[in-house]
VOPAGU-2260 file (C-alpha; in pm, 1 decimal, decimal comma):
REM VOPAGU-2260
SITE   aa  ch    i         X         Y         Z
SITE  UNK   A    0     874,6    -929,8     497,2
SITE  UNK   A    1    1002,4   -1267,2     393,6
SITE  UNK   A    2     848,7   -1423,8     726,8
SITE  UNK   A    3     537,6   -1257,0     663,7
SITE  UNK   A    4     457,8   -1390,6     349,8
SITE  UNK   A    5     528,1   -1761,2     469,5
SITE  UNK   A    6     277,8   -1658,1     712,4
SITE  UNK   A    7      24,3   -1586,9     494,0
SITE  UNK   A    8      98,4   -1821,3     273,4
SITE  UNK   A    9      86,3   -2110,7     539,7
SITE  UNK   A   10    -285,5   -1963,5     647,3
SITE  UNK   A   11    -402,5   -1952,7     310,1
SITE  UNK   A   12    -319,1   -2273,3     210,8
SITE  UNK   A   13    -438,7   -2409,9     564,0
SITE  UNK   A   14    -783,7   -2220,4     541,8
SITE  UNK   A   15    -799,7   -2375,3     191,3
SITE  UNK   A   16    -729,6   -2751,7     301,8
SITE  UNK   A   17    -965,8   -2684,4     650,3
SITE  UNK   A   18   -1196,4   -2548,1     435,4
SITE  UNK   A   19   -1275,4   -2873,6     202,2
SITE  UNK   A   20   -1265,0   -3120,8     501,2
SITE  UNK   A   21   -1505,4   -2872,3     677,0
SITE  UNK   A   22   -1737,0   -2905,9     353,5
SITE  UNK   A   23   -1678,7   -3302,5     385,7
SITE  UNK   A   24   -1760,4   -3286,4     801,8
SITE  UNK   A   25   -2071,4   -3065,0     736,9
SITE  UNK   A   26   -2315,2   -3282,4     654,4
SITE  UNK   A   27   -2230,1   -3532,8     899,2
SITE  UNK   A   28   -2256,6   -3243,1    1166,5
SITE  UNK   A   29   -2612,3   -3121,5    1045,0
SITE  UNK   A   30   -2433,6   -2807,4     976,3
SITE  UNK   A   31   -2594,6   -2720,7     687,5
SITE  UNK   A   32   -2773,9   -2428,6     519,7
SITE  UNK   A   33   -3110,7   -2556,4     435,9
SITE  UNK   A   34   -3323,6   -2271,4     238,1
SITE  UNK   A   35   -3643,4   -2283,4     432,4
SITE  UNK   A   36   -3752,9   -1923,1     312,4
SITE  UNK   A   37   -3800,2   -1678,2      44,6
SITE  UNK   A   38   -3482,1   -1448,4     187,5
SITE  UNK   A   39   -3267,1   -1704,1      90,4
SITE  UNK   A   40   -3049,1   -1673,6    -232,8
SITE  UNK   A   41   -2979,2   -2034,3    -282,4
SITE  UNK   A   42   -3205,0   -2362,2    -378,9
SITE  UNK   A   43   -3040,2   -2658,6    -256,1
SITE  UNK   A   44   -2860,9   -2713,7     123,3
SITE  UNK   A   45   -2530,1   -2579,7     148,2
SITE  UNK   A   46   -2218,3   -2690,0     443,4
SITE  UNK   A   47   -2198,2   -2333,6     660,6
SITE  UNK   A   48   -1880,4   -2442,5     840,2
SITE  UNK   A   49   -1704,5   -2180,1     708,4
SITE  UNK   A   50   -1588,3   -1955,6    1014,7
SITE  UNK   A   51   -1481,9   -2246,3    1172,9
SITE  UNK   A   52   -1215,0   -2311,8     891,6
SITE  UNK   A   53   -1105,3   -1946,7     908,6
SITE  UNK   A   54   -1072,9   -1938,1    1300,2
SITE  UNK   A   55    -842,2   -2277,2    1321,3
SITE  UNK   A   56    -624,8   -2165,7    1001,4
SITE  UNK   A   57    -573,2   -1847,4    1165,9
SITE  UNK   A   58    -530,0   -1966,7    1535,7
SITE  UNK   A   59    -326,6   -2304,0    1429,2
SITE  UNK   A   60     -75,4   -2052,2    1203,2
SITE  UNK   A   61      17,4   -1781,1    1458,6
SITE  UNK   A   62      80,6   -2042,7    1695,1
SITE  UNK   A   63     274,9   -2256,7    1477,9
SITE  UNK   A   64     542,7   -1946,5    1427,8
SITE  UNK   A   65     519,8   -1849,3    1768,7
SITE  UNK   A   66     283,2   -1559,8    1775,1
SITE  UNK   A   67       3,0   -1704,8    2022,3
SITE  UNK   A   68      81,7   -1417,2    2252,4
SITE  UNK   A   69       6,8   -1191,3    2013,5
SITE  UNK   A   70    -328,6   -1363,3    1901,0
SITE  UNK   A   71    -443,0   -1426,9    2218,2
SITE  UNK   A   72    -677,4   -1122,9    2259,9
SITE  UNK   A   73    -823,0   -1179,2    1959,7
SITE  UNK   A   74    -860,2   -1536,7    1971,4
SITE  UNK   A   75   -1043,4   -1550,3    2279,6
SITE  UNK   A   76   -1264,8   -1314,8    2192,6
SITE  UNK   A   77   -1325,4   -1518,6    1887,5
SITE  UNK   A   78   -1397,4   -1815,2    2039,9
SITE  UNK   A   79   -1629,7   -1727,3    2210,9
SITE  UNK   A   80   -1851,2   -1628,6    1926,6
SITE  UNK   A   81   -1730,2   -1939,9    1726,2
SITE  UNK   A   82   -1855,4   -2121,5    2014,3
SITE  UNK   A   83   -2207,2   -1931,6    1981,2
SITE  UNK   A   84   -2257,4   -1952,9    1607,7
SITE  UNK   A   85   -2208,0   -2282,4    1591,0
SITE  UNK   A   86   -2466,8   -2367,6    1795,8
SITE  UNK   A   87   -2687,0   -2095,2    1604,0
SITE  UNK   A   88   -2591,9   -2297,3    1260,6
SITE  UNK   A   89   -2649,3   -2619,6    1420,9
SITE  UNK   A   90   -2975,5   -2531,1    1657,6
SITE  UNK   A   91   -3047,8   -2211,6    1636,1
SITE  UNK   A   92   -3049,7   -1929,8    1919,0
SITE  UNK   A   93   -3181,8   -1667,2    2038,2
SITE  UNK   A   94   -3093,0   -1304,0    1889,4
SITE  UNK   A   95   -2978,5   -1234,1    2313,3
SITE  UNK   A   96   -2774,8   -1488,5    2331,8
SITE  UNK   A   97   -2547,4   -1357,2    2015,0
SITE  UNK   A   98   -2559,2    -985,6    2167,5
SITE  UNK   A   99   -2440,6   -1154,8    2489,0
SITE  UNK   A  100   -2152,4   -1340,4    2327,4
SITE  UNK   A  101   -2086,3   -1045,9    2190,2
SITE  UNK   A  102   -2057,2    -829,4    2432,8
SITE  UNK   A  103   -1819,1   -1107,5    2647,4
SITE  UNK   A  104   -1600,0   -1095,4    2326,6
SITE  UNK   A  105   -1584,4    -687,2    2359,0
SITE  UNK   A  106   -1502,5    -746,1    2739,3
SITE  UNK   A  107   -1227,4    -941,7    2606,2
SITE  UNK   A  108   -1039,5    -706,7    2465,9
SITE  UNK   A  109   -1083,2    -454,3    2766,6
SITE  UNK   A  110    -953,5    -749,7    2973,6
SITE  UNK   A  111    -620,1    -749,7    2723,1
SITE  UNK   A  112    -602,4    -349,1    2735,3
SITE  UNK   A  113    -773,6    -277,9    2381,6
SITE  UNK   A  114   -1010,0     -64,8    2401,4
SITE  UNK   A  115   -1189,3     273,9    2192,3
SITE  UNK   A  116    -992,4     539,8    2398,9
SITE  UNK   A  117    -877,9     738,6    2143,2
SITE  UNK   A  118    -943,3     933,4    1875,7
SITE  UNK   A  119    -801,8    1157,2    1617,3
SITE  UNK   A  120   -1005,4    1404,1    1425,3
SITE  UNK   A  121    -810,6    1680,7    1193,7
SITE  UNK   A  122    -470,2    1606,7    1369,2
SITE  UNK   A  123    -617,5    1652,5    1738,4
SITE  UNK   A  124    -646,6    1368,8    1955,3
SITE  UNK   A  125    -930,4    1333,0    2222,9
SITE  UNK   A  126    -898,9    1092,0    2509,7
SITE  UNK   A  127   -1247,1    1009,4    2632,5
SITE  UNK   A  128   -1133,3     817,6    2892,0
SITE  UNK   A  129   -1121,6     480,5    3056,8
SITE  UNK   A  130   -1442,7     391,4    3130,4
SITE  UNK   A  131   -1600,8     509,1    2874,2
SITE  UNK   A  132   -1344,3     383,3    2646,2
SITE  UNK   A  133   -1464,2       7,7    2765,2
SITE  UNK   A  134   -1817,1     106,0    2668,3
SITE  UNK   A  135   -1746,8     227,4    2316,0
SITE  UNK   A  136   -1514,0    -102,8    2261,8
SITE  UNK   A  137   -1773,7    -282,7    2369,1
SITE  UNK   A  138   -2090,2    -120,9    2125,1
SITE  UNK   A  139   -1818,8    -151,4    1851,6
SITE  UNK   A  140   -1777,7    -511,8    1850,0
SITE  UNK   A  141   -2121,1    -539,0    1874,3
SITE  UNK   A  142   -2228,4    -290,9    1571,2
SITE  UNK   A  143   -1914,5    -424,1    1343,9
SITE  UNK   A  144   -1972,0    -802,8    1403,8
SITE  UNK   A  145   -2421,2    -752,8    1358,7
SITE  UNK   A  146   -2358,1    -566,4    1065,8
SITE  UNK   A  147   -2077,4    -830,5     870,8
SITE  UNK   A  148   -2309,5   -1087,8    1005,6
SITE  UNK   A  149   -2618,7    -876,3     797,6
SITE  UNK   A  150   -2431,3    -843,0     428,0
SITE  UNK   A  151   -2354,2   -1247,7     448,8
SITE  UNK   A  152   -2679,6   -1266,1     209,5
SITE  UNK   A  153   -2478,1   -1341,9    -157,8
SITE  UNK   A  154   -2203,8   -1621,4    -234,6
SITE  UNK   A  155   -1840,6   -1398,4    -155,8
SITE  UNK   A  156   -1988,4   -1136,3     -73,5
SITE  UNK   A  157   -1906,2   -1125,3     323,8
SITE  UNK   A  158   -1581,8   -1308,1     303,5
SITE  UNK   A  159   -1471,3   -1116,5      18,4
SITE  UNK   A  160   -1521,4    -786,1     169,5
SITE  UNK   A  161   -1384,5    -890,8     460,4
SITE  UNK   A  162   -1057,7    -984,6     309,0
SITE  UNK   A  163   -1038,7    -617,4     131,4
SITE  UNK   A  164   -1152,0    -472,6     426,9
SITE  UNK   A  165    -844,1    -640,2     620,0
SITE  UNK   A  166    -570,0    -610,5     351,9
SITE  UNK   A  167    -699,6    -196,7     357,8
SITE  UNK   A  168    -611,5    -226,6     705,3
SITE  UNK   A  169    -269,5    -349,5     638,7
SITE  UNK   A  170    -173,9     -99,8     362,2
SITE  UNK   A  171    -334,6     177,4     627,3
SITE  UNK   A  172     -76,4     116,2     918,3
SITE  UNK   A  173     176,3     -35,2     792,8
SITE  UNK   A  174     446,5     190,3     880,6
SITE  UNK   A  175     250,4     372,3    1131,1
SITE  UNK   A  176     111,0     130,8    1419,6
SITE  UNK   A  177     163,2    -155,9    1581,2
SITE  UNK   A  178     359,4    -413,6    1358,5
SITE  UNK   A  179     272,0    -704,1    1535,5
SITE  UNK   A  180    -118,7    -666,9    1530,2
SITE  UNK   A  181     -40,4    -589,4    1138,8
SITE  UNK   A  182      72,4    -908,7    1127,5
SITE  UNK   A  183    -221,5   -1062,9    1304,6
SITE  UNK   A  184    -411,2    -881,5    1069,2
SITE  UNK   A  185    -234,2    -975,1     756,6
SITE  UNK   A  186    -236,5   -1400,2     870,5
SITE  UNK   A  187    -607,0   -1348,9     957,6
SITE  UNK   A  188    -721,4   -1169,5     560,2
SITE  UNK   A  189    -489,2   -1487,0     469,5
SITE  UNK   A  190    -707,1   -1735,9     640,1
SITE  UNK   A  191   -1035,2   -1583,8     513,3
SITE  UNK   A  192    -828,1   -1585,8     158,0
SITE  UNK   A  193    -828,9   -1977,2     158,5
SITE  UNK   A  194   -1164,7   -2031,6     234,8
SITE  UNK   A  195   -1277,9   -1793,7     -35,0
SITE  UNK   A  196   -1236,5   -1974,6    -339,8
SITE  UNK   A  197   -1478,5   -2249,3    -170,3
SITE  UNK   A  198   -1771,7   -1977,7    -120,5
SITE  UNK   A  199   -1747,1   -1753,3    -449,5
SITE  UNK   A  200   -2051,2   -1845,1    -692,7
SITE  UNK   A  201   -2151,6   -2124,8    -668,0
SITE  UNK   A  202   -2090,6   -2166,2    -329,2
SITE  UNK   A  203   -1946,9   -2535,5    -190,8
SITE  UNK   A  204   -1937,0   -2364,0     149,9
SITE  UNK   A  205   -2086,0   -2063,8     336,2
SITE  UNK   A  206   -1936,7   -1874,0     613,2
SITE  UNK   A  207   -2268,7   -1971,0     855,9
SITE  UNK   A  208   -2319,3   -1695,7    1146,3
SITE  UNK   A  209   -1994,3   -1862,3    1304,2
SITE  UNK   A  210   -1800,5   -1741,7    1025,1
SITE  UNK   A  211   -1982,6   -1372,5     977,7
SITE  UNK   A  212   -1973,4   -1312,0    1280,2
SITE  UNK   A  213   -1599,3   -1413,8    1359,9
SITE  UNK   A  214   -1523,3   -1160,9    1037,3
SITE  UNK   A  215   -1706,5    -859,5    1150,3
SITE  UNK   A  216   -1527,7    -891,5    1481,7
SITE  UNK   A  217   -1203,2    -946,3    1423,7
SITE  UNK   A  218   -1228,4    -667,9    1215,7
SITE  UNK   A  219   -1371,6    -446,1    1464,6
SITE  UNK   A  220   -1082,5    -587,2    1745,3
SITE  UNK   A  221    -803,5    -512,1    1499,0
SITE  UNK   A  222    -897,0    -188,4    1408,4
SITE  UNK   A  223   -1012,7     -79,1    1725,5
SITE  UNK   A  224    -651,8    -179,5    1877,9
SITE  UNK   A  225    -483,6       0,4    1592,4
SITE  UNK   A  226    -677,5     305,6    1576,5
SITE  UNK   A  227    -839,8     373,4    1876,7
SITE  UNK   A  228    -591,9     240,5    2141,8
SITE  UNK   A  229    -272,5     375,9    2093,6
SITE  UNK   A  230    -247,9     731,3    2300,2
SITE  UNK   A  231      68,4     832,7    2000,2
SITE  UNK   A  232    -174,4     754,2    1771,7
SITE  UNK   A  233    -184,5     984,5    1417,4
SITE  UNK   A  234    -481,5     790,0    1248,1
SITE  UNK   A  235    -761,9     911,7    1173,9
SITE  UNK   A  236   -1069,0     795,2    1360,8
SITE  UNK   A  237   -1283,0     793,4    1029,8
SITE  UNK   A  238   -1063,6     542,9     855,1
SITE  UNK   A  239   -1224,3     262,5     994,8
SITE  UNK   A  240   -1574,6     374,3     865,0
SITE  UNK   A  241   -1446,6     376,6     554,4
SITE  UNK   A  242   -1310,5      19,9     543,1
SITE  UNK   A  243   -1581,4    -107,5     704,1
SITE  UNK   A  244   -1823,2      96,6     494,6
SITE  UNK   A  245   -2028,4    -122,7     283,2
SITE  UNK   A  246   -2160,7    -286,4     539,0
SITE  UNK   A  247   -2188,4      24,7     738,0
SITE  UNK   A  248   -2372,6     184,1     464,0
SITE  UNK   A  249   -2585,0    -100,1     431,4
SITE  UNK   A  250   -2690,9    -144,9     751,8
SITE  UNK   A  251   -2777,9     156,2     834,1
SITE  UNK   A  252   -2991,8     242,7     605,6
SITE  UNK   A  253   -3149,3     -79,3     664,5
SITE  UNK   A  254   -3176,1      48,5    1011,7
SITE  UNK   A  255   -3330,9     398,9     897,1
SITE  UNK   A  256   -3572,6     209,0     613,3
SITE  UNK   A  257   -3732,8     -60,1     835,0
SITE  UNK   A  258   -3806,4     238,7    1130,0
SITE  UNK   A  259   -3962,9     455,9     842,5
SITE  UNK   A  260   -4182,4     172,6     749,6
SITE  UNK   A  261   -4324,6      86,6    1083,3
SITE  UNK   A  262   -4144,2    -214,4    1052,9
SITE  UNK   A  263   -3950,3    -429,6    1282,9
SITE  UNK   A  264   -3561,7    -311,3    1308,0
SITE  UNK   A  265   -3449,4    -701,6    1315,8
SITE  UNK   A  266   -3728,2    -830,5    1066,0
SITE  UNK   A  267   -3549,0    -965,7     822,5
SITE  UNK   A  268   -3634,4    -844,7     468,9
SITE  UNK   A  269   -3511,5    -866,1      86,1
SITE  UNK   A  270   -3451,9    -539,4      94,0
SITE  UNK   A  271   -3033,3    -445,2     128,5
SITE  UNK   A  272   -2835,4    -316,7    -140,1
SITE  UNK   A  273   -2687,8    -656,6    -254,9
SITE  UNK   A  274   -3083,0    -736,7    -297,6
SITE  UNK   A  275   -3143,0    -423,4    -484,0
SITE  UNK   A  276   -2838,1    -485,6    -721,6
SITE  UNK   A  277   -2881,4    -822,9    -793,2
SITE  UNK   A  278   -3242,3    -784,4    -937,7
SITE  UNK   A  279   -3042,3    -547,5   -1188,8
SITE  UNK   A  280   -2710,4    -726,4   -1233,5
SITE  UNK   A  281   -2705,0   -1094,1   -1097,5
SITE  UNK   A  282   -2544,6   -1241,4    -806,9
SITE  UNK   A  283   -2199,0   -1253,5    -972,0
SITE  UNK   A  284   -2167,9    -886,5   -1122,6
SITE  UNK   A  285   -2297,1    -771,2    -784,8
SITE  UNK   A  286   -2052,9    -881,3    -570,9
SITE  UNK   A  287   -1794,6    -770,5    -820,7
SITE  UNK   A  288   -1948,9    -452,7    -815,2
SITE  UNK   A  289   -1921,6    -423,6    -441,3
SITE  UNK   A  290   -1603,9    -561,2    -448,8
SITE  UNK   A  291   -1543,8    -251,8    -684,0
SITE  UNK   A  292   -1661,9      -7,2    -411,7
SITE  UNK   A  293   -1495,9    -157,2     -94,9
SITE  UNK   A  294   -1139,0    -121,2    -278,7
SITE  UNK   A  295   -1247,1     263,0    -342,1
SITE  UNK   A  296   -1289,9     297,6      -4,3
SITE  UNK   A  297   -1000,9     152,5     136,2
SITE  UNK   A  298    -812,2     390,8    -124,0
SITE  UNK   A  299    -980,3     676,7      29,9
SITE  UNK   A  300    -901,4     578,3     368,0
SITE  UNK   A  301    -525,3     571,4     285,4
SITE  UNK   A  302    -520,2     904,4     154,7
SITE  UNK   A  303    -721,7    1022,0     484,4
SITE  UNK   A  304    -436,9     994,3     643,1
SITE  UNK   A  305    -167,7    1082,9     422,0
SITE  UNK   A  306    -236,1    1473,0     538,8
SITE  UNK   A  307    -475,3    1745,5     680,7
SITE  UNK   A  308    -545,1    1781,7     343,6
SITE  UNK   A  309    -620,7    1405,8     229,9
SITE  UNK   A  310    -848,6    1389,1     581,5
SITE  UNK   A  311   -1044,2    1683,6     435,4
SITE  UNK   A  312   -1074,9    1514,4     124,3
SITE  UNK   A  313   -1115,4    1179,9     231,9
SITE  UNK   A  314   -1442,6    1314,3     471,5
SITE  UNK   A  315   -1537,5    1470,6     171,6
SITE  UNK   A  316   -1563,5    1189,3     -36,5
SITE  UNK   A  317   -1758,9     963,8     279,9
SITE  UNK   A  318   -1999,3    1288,8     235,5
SITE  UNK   A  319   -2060,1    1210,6    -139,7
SITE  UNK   A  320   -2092,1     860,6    -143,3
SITE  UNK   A  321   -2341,6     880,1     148,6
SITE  UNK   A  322   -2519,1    1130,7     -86,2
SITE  UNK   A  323   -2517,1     848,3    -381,9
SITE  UNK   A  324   -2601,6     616,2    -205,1
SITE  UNK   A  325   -2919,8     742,2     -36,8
SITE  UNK   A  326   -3030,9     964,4    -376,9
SITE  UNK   A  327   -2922,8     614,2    -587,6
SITE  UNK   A  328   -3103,3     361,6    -363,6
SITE  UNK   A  329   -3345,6     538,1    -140,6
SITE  UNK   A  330   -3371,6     518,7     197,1
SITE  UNK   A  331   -3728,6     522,1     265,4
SITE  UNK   A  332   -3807,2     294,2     -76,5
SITE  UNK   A  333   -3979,7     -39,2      48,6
C-alpha cells in the first residue's frame, strides 16, 4: 500500500509540474483554445495541452518504478490517440480520422489479450466468444472515448469525472481483480489528479481532444480488462455503466434528442445536461453538482457487486435515475 501511494503521489505531483510547463509551451505550439463559436463556454483563448500532461505523468511514473510492462497495453493504445488529438488541437481533423485512431487503439488491446469476452449478469457468466469479443472491445473504446470526449464542454467537468470515475474503479476491484491493472488504474486517476487543479474554474488549461479523448479510453481499456476479460471473473457487467454513467447518460440522450429533431447525430449543439444546468446554476455549482452524481454512482456500483441482492438493487437504482433523468430533463426538449 505504502508503494502505491508513492506512486500516486509521484504522478500527481508530476501531472501538476507537466501541467504548468504545458500551459507555458502552449502558446508557443499554437495549441490553444480559441472560442470561435457560440458553443463555447469561455471568452478569451485558453492552452488545451492538457492530455498531453496526463499521458507523460502517467507513462514517465510507471516506468520510473518499473511497471512499463504493465502499462504497455494501455500506453500504446494511448498514444496513438495522443498522437491524433494533437493534431486535431493544433490543425484540426476529420471526425474519420479520430474513429480510425480509435479503433487502432481498440485493436491494441486485442493485440495485448484484453478484450470484452465476458460477462456476468445475476452471478452467471456468458462467454460470447473470441471474435466477437474483439468486436465489442473494439465499439467500446470507441463509444467510451466519443462520449468523455462529448461532456469536455465546462472547466473540470471531464477531468473531474474522470478521476471519480477511476478512483470508483479502484474501490470496485480492489480485492477482487487484477492488482496490477488496479495499480495502473490508481497512477493514471493520479495523473489526471495533478492536472486538475490547473482546469477547475477558471481554467489555465483545458484537456483539448488529446486529453478527452485519452480519459474516455483509458477508462474504457481498464475497465474492459478488469471486467470483461477475466474468464473467473465475479463482476458485474453493469458496473461499468454506472461509473461511466454521466457521460453515458448524457450522450445518449443527446443521441436520442438530435434523431427526434431531424437533426444531425454529430451536429454539435448547446443542448447536454451540463448546458441545461448551468443556465440554472452556473458553471461552478454545475460541475459540483455532477460531481455529486458521479460519486452516487460509483457507490451504487460497489454495492452491485457486494451480492445478488445489491446487483438487484443496484439495476434498480440505474432504472430510476434513467427515469429522472429523462422525466427531469426531457429527451425530446430542443
Amino acid at each position: 500500500m505504502e508503494k502505491l501511494l508513492l506512486q500516486c503521489l509521484c504522478a500527481a505531483v508530476l501531472g501538476f509540474i507537466l501541467t504548468f510547463v504545458c500551459r507555458k509551451t502552449a502558446p508557443i505550439l499554437g495549441l490553444m483554445d480559441i472560442p470561435k463559436d457560440g458553443r463555447r463556454m469561455h471568452s478569451k483563448p485558453i492552452p488545451r495541452m492538457g492530455g498531453i500532461a496526463i499521458y507523460l505523468a502517467f507513462v514517465i511514473t510507471m516506468s520510473v518504478f518499473g511497471l512499463f510492462e504493465e502499462v504497455l497495453p494501455f500506453a500504446v493504445g494511448g498514444l496513438v490517440l495522443v498522437v491524433i488529438g494533437v493534431l486535431d488541437d493544433k490543425y484540426g481533423v476529420k471526425p474519420a480520422v479520430k474513429i480510425l485512431g480509435q479503433l487502432i487503439s481498440g485493436l491494441v488491446l486485442c493485440f495485448f489479450g484484453i478484450s470484452a469476452r465476458y460477462f456476468s449478469f445475476f452471478g452467471t457468466r456468458i462467454d460470447v466468444g473470441e471474435y466477437v469479443g474483439y468486436a465489442l472491445t473494439v465499439i467500446w473504446i470507441v463509444a467510451v472515448t466519443n462520449i468523455f470526449n462529448l461532456i469536455d464542454g465546462l472547466d473540470g467537468l471531464c477531468s473531474g469525472i474522470t478521476l471519480i470515475a477511476a478512483v470508483g474503479i479502484v474501490l470496485t476491484v480492489s480485492g477482487n481483480g487484477d492488482m496490477a491493472t488496479v495499480t495502473v488504474t490508481a497512477v493514471f486517476a493520479a495523473a489526471v489528479l495533478g492536472f486538475l487543479p490547473h482546469n477547475i474554474s477558471p481554467a489555465k488549461i483545458f484537456l483539448g481532444d488529446t486529453g478527452a479523448m485519452l480519459c474516455g479510453y483509458m477508462l474504457a481499456a481498464l475497465a474492459c480488462h478488469l471486467f470483461y476479460s477475466d474468464p473467473n471473473g465475479s463482476l458485474s457487467a453493469l458496473t461499468p455503466i454506472l461509473l461511466f454513467g454521466i457521460p453515458v447518460f448524457d450522450t445518449s440522450f443527446a443521441i436520442i434528442r438530435r434523431l427526434a429533431s431531424g437533426s444531425g447525430v454529430f451536429c454539435g449543439d448547446k443542448k447536454h445536461v451540463h448546458h441545461r444546468l448551468c443556465e440554472r446554476y452556473g458553471k461552478v455549482l454545475t460541475v459540483i453538482l455532477m460531481y455529486l452524481f458521479a460519486v452516487i454512482l460509483v457507490s451504487a456500483s460497489v454495492i452491485i457487486n457486494t451480492s445478488l441482492a445489491g446487483e438487484i438493487a443496484g439495476y434498480l437504482l440505474f432504472a430510476l435515475a434513467v427515469t429522472y433523468g429523462v422525466l427531469r430533463f426531457g429527451v425530446y426538449k430542443k
